[in-house]
C-alpha positions in Angstrom: 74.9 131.8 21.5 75.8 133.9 18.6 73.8 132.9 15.3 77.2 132.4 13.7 78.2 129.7 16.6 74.8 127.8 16.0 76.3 126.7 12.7 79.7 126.3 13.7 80.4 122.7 12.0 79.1 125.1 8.4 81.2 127.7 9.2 84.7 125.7 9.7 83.6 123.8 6.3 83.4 127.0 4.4 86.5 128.4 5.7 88.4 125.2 4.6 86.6 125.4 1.4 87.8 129.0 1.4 91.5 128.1 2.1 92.0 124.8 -0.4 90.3 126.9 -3.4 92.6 130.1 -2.7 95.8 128.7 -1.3 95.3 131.3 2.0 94.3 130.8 5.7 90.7 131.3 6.2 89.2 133.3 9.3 85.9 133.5 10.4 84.7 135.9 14.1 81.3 136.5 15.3 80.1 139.7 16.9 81.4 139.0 19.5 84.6 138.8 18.4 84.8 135.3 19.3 86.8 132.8 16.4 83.9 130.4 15.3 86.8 128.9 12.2 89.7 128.8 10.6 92.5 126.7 8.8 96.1 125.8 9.2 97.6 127.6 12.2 94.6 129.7 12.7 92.8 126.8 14.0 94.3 127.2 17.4 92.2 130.3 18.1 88.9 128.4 17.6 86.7 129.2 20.3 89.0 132.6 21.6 88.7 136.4 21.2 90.6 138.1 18.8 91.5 141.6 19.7 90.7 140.9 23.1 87.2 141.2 22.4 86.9 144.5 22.2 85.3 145.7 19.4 85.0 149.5 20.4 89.0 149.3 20.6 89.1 150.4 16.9 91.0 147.5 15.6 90.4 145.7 12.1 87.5 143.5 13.2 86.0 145.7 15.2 86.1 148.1 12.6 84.8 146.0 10.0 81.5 144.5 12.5 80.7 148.4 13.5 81.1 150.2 9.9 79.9 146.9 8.0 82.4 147.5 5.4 85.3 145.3 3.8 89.0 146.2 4.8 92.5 145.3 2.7 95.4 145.7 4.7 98.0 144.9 2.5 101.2 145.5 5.3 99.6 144.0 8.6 102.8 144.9 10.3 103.2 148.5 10.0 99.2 149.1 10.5 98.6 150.4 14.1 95.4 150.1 13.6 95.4 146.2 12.8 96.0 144.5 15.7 97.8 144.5 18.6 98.6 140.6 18.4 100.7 141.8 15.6 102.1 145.0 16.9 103.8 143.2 20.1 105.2 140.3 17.3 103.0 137.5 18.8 101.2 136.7 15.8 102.9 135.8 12.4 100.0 137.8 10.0 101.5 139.8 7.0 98.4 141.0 5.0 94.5 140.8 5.3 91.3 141.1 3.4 88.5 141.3 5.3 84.5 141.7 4.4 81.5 141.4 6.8 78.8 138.7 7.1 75.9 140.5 6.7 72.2 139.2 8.1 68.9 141.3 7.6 71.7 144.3 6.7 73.6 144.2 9.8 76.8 143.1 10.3 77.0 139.6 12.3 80.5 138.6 11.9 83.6 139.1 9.8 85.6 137.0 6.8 89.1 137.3 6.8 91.9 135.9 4.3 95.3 135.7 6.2 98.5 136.0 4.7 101.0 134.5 6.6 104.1 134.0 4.6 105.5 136.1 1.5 103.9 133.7 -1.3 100.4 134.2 0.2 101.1 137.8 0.9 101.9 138.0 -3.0 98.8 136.4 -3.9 96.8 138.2 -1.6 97.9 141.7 -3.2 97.7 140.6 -7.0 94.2 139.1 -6.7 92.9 140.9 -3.8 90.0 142.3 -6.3 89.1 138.9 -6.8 89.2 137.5 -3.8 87.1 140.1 -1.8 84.3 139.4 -4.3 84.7 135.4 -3.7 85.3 136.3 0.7 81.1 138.2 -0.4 80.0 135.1 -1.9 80.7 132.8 1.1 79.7 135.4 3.0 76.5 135.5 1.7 76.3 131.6 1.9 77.0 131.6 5.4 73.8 134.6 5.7 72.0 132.4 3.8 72.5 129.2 6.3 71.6 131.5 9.1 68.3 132.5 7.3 68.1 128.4 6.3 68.3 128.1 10.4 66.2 130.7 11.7 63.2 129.5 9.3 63.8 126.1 10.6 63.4 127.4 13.9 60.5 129.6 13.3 58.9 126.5 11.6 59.6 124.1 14.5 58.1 126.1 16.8 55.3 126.9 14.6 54.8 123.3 13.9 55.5 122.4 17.9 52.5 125.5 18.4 50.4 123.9 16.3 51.0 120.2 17.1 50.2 122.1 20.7 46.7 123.5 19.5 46.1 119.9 17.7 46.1 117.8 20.9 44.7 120.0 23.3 41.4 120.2 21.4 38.4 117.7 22.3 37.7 116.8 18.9 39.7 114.0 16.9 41.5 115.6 14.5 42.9 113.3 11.4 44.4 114.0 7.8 44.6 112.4 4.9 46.9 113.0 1.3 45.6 113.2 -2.1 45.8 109.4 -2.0 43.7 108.5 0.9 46.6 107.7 3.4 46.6 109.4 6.7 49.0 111.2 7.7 48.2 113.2 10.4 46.3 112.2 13.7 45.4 113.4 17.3 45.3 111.7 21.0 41.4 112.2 20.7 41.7 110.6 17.5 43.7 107.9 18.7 40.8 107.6 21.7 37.7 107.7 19.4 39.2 105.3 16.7 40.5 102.9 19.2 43.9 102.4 17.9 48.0 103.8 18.1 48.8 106.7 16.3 51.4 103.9 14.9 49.1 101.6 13.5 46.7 104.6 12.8 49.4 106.9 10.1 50.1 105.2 7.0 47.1 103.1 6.6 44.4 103.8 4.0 41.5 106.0 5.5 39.6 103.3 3.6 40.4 100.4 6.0 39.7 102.3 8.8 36.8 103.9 8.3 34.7 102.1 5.7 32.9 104.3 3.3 33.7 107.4 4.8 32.6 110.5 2.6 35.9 112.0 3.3 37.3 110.2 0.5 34.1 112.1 -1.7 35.8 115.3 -0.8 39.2 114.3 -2.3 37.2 113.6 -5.3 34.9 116.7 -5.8 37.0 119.1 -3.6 33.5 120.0 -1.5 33.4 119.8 2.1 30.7 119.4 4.7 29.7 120.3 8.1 28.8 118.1 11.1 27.4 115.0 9.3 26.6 112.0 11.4 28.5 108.5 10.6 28.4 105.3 12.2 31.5 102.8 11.0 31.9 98.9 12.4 34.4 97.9 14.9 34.2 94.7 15.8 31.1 93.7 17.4 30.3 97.5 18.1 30.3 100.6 16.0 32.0 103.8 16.0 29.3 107.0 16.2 30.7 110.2 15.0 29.5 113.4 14.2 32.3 114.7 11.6 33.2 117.9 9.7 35.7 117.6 6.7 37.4 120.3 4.9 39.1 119.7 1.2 43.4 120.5 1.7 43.9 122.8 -1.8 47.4 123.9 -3.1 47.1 126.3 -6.6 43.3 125.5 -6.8 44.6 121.2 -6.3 43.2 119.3 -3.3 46.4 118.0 -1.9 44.4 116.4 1.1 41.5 116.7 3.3 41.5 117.0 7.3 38.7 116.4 9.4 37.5 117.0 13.0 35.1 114.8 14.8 33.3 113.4 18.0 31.7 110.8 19.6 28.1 111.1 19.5 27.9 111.0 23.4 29.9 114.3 23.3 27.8 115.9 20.7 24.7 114.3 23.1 26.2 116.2 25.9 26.5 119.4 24.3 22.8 119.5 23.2 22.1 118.6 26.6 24.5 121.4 28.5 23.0 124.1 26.2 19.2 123.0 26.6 19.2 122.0 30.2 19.8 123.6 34.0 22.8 121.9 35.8 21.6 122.5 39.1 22.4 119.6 41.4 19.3 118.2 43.6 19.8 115.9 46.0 17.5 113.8 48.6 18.5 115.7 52.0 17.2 118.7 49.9 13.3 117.8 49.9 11.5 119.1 52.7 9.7 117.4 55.4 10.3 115.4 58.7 7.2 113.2 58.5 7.7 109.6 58.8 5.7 109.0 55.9 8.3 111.1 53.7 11.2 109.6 55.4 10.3 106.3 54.0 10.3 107.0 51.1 13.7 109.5 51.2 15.2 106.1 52.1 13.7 104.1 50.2 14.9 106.5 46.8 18.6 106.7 48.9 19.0 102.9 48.9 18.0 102.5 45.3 19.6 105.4 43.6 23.2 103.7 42.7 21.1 100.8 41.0 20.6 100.8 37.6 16.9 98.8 37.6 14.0 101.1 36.3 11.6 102.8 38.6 8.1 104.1 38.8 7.6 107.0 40.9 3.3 107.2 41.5 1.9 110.1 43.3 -0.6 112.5 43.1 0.0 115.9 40.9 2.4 118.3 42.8 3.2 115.9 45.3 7.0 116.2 43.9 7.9 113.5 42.1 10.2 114.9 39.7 12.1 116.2 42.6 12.4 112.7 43.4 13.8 111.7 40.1 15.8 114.4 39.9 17.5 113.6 43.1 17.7 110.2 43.0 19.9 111.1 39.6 22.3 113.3 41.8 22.7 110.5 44.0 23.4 108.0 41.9 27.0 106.8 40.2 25.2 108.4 36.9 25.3 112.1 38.6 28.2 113.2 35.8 25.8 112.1 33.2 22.8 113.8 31.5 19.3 114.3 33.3 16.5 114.6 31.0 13.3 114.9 31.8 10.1 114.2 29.3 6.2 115.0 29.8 4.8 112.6 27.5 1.3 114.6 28.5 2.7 118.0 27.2 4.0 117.0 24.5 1.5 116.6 21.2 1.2 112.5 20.2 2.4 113.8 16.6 5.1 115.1 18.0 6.0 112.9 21.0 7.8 110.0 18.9 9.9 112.5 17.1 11.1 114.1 19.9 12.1 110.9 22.1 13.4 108.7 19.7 14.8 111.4 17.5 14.7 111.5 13.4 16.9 111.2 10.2 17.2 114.2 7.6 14.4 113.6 5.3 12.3 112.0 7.4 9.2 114.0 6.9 7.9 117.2 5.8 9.6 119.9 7.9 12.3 118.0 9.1 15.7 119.6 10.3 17.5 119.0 7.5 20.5 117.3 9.6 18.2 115.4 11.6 17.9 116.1 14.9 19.2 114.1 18.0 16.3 112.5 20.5 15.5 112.5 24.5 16.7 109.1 24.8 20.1 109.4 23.0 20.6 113.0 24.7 20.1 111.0 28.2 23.3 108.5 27.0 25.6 107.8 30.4 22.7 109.0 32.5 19.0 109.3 33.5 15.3 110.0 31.6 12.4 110.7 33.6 9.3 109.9 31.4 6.8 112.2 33.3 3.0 111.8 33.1 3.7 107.7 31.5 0.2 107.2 31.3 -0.3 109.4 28.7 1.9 107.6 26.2 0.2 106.7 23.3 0.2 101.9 23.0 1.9 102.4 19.9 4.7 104.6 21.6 4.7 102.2 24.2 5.6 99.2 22.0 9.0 101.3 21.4 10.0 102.2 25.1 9.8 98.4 26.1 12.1 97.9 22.7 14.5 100.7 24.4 14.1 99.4 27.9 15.0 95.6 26.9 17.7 96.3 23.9 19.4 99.3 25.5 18.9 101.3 22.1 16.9 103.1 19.9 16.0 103.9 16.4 15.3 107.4 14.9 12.6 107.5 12.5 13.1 107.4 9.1 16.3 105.1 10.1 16.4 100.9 10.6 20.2 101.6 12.2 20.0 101.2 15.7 22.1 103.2 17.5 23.2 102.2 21.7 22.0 104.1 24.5 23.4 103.8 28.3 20.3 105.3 30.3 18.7 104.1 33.3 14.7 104.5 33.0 12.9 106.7 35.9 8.9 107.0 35.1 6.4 108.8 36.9 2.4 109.2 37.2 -0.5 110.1 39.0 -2.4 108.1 37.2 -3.4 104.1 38.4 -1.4 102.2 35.7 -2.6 98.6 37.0 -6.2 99.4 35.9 -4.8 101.2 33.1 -3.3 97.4 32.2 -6.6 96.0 33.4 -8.6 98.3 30.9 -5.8 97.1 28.4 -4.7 101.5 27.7 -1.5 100.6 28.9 0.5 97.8 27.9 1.6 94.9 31.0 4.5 93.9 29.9 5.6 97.6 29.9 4.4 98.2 33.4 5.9 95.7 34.3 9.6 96.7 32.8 9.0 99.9 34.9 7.8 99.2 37.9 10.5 97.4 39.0 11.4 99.4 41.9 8.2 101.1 42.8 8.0 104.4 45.1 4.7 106.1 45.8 5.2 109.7 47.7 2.8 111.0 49.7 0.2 113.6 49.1 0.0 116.7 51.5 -2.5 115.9 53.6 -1.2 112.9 54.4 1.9 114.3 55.9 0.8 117.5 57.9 3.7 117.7 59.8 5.8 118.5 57.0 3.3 121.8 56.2 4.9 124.4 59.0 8.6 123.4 57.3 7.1 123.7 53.6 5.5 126.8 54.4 9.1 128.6 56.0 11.2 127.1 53.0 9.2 128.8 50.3 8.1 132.0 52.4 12.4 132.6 52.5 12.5 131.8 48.5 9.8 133.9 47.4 10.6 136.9 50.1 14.1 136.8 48.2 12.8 136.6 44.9 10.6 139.3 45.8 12.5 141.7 48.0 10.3 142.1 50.9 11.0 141.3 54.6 8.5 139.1 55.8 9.4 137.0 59.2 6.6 135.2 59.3 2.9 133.3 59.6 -0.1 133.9 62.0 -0.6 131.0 64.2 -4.5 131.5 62.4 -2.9 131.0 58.6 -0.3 128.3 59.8 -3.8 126.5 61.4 -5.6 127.2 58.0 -2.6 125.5 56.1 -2.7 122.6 58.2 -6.6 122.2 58.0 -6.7 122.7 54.2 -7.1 119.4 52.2 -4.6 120.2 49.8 -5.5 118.8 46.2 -2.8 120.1 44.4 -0.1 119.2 47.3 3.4 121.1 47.5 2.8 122.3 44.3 -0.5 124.0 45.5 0.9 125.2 49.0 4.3 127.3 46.9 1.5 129.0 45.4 -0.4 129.9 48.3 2.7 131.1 49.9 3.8 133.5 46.8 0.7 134.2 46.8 0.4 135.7 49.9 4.2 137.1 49.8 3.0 139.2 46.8 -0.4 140.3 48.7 1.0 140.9 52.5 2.1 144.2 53.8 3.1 143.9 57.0 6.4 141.6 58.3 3.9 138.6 59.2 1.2 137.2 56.8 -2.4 136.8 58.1 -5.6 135.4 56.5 -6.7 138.2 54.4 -3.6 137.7 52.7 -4.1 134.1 51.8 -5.6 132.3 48.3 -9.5 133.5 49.2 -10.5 129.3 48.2 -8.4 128.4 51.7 -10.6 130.8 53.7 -13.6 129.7 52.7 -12.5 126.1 52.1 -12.0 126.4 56.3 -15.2 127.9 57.2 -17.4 125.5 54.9 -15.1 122.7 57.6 -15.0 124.5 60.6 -17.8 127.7 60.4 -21.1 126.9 59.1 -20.7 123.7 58.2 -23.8 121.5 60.5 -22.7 118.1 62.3 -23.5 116.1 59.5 -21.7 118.4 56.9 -18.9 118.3 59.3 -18.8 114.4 59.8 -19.5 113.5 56.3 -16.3 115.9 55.6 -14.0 113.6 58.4 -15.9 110.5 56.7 -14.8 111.4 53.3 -10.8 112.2 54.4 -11.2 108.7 55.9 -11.9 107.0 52.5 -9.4 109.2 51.0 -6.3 108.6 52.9 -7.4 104.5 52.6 -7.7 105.1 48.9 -4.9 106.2 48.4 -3.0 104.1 50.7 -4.4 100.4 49.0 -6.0 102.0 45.7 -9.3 102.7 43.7 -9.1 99.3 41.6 -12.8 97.6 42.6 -10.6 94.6 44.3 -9.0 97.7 46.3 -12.3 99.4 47.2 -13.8 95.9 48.4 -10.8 95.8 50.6 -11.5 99.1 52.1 -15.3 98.4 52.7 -14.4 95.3 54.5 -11.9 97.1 56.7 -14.8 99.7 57.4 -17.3 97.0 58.0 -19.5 98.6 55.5 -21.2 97.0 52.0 -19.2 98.1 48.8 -22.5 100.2 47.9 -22.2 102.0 50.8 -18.6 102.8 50.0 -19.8 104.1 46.4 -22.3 105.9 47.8 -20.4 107.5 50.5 -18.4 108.3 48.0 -20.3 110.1 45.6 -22.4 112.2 48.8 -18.6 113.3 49.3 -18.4 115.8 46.4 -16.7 118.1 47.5 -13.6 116.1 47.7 -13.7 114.6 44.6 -12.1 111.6 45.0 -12.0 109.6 41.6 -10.3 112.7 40.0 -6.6 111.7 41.8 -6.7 107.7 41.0 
């Protein structure tokens, strides 16, 4: 389609325009020699080729679209070089002006004033001055609708481009006037704000967004970045975190347009550049005892629930594995996992961190505030690690979390919702922690809901040969050495060893021993030097009573740590041993070198 045809319905007025103001049939070709107008009995042509459509031929439109001149060809009939319509006496034309349609300098179709009887031939000859320079002006009105048409379509596609780039971005994007109406609006937008695009353009920013400092920067012109605002809805609220930018025409703000996004987005964003998103699921902890198998099922049948649980255990026995996996497992896997040491992290500190603060706070404060744990964990899991060493006044605030499903930052009495399923984990004995009144009951109890307790090392021996394979083949990767395996003497020393520091203990050893061994297989000398002498003080030198008050004291460890050291727990185990609770104590103490009070 020529651009001349796209405004055919304009070009047909202008020719009639042309023909009632100067008494003469009007004409009007394309470059393609194709008849996009005319008037009177040049009407029938509409829509066909003159001169065949050849404009090479050397006839008078051809001539006037390839020199981009005007031609006046005042005796059509006894011009060969007119047209051959004419020549053969098919065509009725006398006398001709002509002039091009010029666009961007080039010639894009052709003008032509028709005489077609003696009284317009007259005219036509005695005005012909005049009329050429009135055939320019419409010529250049009919350029000047083609430009008019291009720029609409440049800006339509511009605007369809942009309109493009609009919806496809995450963020809501809105706009207001100089008034405080909006007038422009996203899908995202139309998600976060909870309403039509229809009921959404039109309406005062005002009602929709109470108090929003967006109608500030219509006043003073100043923008800002990434400011948090909460606005009513109903019985809920709307959480955004929104940037607005002032709209200014000659130094004038016309408007202001703002992006912005939930506050679970901007949670998740914090979260996806501060955390791994390595998946970790139950099948992936190691071990075949029946011990650990319990528990593995125990953590698979409770993972999809969203009741809190307390993971106890001795230190490196794995429980943030556990949490970690029972996260992955669970219908909260797309969600955030965050995990908190509440012993790592100073008490000063600790508050702050979880519960997250307003700007202004306190000396040294981000001056945006800053987001907590808890509101970073929205749609998904927090594992409060080491819970025992959460300060009581700390604790007052997790129970307020845990029953009201939100939070408050500090320096802020707004609080603001959080979706998060509770996962805590110790190695300490929180029930005489409650009983010593260092840990709150009512918290405990709001935690312990669904209790798991994993199993130290020693206690599941069978699991040591498999532990001991999986991290030799992660550490001989990590290390780049070729080692295929264990002496049947080291693999008999890992099984005898008592283990205090559990799996975490044993992926030392073995790196440990990857870094120190030489050959393809690892052997004794290559081992932590405490495990080698750890087994002869057992098995070596050790006289019968060293060596039965040894198998007396793993005795009283496994049963303390199967029923507990609380003193109700301990009189339990000295009645199952048919000994006097001082006996127990002192049995106890004689066993120094297991150290049992240090793990309860």
């Amino acid at each position: 389609m020529t651009q001349l045809s796209e405004i055919q319905v304009i070009a047909q007025q202008v020719a009639e325009a042309i023909s009632a103001a100067l008494k003469i049939e009007t004409e009007i070709v394309d470059e393609t020699m194709t008849v996009v107008a005319g008037t009177g009995k040049l009407k029938s042509r509409i829509n066909t080729k003159e001169e065949g459509g050849e404009k090479e031929a050397g006839f008078l439109y051809g001539r006037v679209l390839t020199n981009n001149r005007e031609y006046v060809i005042e005796n059509a009939r006894m011009d060969l070089t007119y047209d051959p319509s004419v020549l053969q006496g098919e065509t009725e034309e006398i006398a001709e002006i002509c002039c091009p349609i010029r666009f961007e300098g080039r010639a894009i179709g052709v003008i032509g004033l028709i005489a077609l009887n003696q009284e317009q031939h007259l005219n036509l000859i005695e005005q012909q001055d005049q009329m050429l320079k009135f055939l320019y002006r419409m010529a250049e009105l009919l350029a000047s609708k083609i430009s008019e048409m291009a720029m609409m379509k440049q800006w339509k596609v511009m605007t369809e481009k942009l309109q493009t780039i609009i919806e496809s971005i995450h963020e809501g994007i809105i706009a207001i006037d100089e008034r405080g109406i909006l007038t422009h609006c996203n899908h995202t937008a139309e998600l976060l704000l909870k309403s039509s695009k229809d009921n959404l353009i039109g309406q005062p920013l005002e009602n929709i967004l109470p108090g929003t400092p967006m109608l500030n920067v219509l006043k003073t012109g100043t923008g800002y970045v990434e400011k948090e605002e909460m606005y009513p809805l109903n019985n809920d609220q709307m959480h955004f975190i929104v940037t607005a930018k002032p709209i200014k025409l000659m130094d004038k703000v016309s408007g202001v347009v703002s992006s912005f996004r939930g506050i679970s987005d901007a949670r998740r964003l914090v979260y996806s550049l501060t955390n791994h998103h390595d998946f970790f699921f139950l099948s992936e902890i190691k071990g075949e005892s029946d011990r650990l198998k319990i528990v593995k099922e125990q953590a698979r049948h409770v993972a999809n629930s969203d009741s809190n649980i307390l993971i106890t255990g001795e230190s490196g026995t794995g429980k943030g594995l556990f949490a970690r996996a029972i996260h992955f497992s669970s219908n909260r896997k797309s969600g955030p996992f965050i995990s908190v040491n509440c012993g790592a992290i100073p008490e000063s500190l600790l508050e702050s961190e979880l519960f997250g603060y307003t700007k202004g706070a306190f000396t040294g404060a981000n001056r945006n505030g800053k987001i907590g744990k808890f509101e970073m964990a929205d749609n998904g899991t927090i594992l409060l690690d080491e819970i025992g060493d959460m300060p009581l006044h700390l604790q007052v605030k997790l129970l307020h979390v845990i029953q009201n499903k939100e939070i408050e930052r500090v320096g802020s009495v707004s609080p603001i919702p959080v979706n998060i399923r509770v996962i805590a984990a110790t190695n300490k004995n929180l029930e005489e922690m409650v009983a010593e009144r260092t840990f709150r009951s009512d918290l405990f109890f709001r935690l312990n809901v669904i209790p798991l307790q994993i199993p130290p090392l020693r206690e599941r021996k069978s699991d040591i040969p498999i532990l001991m394979e999986h991290f030799l083949k992660e550490h001989m990767q990590k290390l780049g050495k070729m080692i295929h395996s264990f002496s049947p003497e080291v693999v008999d020393i890992f099984k005898n060893y008592h283990w205090p520091g559990n799996v975490r203990e044993l992926e030392n050893a073995v790196e440990y021993a990857v870094n120190m061994a030489n050959e393809k297989e690892i052997h004794p000398e290559n081992i932590p030097r405490r495990m080698i002498q750890t087994e002869r003080k057992n098995m070596g030198s050790s006289t019968l009573k060293e060596r039965l008050l040894y198998h007396e004291g793993e005795i009283i460890r496994e049963m303390l740590t199967r029923y507990g050291s609380t003193v109700e727990d301990k009189k339990r185990i000295a009645a199952e041993l048919n000994i006097s609770l001082a006996t127990l104590y002192r049995k106890i103490e004689e066993n120094r070198f297991l150290n049992f009070e240090k793990n309860f």
